[in-house]
C-alpha positions as a Markdown table, in Angstrom:
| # | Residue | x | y | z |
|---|---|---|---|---|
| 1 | Unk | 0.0 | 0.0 | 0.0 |
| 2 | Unk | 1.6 | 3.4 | -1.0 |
| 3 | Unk | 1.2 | 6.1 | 1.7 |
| 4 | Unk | -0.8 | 8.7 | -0.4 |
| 5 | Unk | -3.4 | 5.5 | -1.2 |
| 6 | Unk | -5.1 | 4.6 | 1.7 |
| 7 | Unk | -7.8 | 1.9 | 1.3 |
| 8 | Unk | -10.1 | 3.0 | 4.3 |
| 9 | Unk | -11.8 | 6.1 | 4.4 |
| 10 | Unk | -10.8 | 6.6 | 7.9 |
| 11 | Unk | -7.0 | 6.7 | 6.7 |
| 12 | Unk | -8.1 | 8.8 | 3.7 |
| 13 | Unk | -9.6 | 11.0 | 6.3 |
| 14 | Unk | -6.7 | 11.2 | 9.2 |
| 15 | Unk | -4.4 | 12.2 | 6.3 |
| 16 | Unk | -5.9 | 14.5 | 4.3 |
| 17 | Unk | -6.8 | 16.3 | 8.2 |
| 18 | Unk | -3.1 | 15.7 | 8.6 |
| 19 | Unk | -2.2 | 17.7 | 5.9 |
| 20 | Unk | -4.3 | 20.4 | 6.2 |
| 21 | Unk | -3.3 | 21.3 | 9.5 |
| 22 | Unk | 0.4 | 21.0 | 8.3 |
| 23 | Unk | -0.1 | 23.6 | 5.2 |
| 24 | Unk | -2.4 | 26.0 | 8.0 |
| 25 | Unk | 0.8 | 25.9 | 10.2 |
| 26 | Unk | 3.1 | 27.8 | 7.0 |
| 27 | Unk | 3.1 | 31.4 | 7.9 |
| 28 | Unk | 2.0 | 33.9 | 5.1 |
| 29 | Unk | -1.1 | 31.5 | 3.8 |
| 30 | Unk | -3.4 | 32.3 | 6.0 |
| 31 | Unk | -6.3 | 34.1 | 4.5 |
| 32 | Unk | -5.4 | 31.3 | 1.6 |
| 33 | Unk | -8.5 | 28.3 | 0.3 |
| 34 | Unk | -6.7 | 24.6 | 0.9 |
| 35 | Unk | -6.1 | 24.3 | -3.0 |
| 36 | Unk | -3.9 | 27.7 | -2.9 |
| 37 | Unk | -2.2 | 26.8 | 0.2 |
| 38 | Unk | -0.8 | 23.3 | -1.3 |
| 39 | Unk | -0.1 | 24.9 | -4.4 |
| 40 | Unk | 1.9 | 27.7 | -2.8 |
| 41 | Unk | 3.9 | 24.9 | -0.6 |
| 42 | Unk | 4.4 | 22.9 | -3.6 |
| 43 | Unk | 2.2 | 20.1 | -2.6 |
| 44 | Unk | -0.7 | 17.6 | -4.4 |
| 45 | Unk | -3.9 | 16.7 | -3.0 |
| 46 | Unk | -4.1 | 13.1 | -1.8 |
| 47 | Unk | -6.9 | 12.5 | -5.2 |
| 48 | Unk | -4.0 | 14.3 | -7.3 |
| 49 | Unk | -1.2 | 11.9 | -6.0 |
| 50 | Unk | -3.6 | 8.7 | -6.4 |
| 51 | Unk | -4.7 | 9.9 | -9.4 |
| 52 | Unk | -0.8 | 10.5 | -10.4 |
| 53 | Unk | 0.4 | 7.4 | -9.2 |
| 54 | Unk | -2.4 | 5.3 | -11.0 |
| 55 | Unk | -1.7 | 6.8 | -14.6 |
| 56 | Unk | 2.2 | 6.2 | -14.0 |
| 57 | Unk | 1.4 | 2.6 | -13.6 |
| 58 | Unk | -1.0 | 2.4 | -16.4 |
| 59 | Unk | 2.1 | 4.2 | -19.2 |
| 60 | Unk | 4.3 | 1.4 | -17.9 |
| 61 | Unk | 1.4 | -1.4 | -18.1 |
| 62 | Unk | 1.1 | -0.6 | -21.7 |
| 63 | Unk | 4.4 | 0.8 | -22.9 |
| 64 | Unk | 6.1 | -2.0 | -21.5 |
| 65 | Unk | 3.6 | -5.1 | -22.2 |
| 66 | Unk | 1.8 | -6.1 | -19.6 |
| 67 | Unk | 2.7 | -9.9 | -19.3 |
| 68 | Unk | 0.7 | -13.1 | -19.4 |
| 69 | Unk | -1.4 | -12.3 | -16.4 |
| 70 | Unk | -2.5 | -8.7 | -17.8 |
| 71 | Unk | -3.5 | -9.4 | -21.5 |
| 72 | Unk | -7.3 | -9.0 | -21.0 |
| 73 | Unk | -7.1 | -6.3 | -18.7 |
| 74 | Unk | -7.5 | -3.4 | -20.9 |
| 75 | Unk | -8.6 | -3.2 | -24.7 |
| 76 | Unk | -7.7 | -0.2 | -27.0 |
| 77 | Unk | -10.4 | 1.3 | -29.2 |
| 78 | Unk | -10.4 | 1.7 | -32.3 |
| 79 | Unk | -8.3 | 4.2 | -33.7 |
| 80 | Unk | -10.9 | 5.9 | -36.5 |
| 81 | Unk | -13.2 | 6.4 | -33.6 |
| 82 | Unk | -10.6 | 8.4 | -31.5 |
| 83 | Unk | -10.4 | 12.2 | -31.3 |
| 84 | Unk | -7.1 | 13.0 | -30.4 |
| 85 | Unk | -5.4 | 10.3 | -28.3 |
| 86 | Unk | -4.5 | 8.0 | -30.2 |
| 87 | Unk | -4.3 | 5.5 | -27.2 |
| 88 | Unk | -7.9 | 5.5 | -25.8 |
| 89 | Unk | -9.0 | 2.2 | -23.8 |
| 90 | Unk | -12.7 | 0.8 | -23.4 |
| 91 | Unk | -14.1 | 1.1 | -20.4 |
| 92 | Unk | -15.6 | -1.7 | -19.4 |
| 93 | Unk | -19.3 | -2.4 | -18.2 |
| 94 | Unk | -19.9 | -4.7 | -14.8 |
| 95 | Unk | -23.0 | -5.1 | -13.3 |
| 96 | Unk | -21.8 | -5.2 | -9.6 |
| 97 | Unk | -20.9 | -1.5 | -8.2 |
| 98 | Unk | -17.7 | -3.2 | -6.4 |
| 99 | Unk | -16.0 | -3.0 | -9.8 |
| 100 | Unk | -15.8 | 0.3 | -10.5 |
| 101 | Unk | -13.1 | 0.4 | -7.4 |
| 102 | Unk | -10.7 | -1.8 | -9.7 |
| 103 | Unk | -7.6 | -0.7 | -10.8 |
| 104 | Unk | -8.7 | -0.8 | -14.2 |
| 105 | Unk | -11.9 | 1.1 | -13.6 |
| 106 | Unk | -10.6 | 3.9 | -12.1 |
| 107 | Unk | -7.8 | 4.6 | -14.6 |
| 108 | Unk | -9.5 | 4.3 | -17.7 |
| 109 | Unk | -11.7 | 7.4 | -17.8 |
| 110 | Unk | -8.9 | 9.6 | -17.1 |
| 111 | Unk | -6.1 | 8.1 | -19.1 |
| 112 | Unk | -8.8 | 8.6 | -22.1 |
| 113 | Unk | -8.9 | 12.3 | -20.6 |
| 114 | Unk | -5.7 | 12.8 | -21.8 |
| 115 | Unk | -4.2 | 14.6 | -24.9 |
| 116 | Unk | -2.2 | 13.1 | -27.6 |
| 117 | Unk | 1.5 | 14.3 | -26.5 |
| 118 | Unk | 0.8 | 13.0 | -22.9 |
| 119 | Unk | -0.2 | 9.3 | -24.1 |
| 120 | Unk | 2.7 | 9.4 | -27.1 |
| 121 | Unk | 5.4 | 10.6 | -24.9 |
| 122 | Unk | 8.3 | 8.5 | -26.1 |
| 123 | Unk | 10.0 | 8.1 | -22.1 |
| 124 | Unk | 8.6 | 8.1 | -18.5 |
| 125 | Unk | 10.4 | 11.2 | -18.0 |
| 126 | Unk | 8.7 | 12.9 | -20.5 |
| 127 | Unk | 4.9 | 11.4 | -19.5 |
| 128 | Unk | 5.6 | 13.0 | -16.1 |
| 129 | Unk | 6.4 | 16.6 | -17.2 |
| 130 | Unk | 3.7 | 16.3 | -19.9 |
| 131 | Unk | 1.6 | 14.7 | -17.2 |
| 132 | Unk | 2.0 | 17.4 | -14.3 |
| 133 | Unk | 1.1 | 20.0 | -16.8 |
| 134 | Unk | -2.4 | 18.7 | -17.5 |
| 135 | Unk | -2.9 | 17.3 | -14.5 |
| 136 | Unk | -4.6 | 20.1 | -13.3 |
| 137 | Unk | -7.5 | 19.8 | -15.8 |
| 138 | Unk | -8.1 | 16.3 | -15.0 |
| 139 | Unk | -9.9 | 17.1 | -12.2 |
């Protein structure tokens, strides 16, 4: 489990308290919203870090292959119905609400979200800088 991922809500909850009384605590931001105050301190929401993390792991899933144990896991659609990225996946349909907490469920709509230099970027160093820069309209 990564630290900025907590499953339970009441971890989500401790943390996200926990850093909001840590950016209150910088002098100069007070009459500040939350948003501005982690901006200012050069910190992500704990949504923006998930959300972060989640994408990182889906460039590698698909640049790299995913394996034998991966195959079915996500489909590309096809590329005349795509405006933009090239790279768009299908999100899938399940009739049980628990599934829209998998991995793959969760990625999807944003990774879609994304424009065409983002999704092409030839290196992980270059998905991250492209990334961070539209990360904000992801949201």
């Amino acid at each position: 489990m990564k630290f900025w991922a907590p499953q339970l809500k009441k971890d989500v909850k401790v943390l996200e308290c926990l850093q909001r009384r840590a950016t209150k605590l910088v002098k100069g931001l007070e009459g500040m919203s939350y948003e501005e105050q982690l901006r200012n301190v050069g910190l992500s929401s704990l949504e923006e870090k998930r959300l972060r993390g989640n994408v990182f792991a889906l460039y590698n899933f698909l640049r790299r292959g995913s394996g034998e144990g991966g195959a079915d896991l996500f489909s590309l659609v096809s590329s005349d119905r795509t405006h933009g990225n090239s790279s768009k996946l299908r999100q899938g349909r399940f009739r049980l609400d628990i599934s829209r907490h998998f991995f793959a469920e969760k990625v999807v709509k944003h990774w879609n979200r994304l424009p065409r230099e983002v999704v092409d970027a030839p290196s992980l160093s270059v998905f991250k800088r492209h990334l961070d820069n539209t990360l904000n309209n992801l949201l």
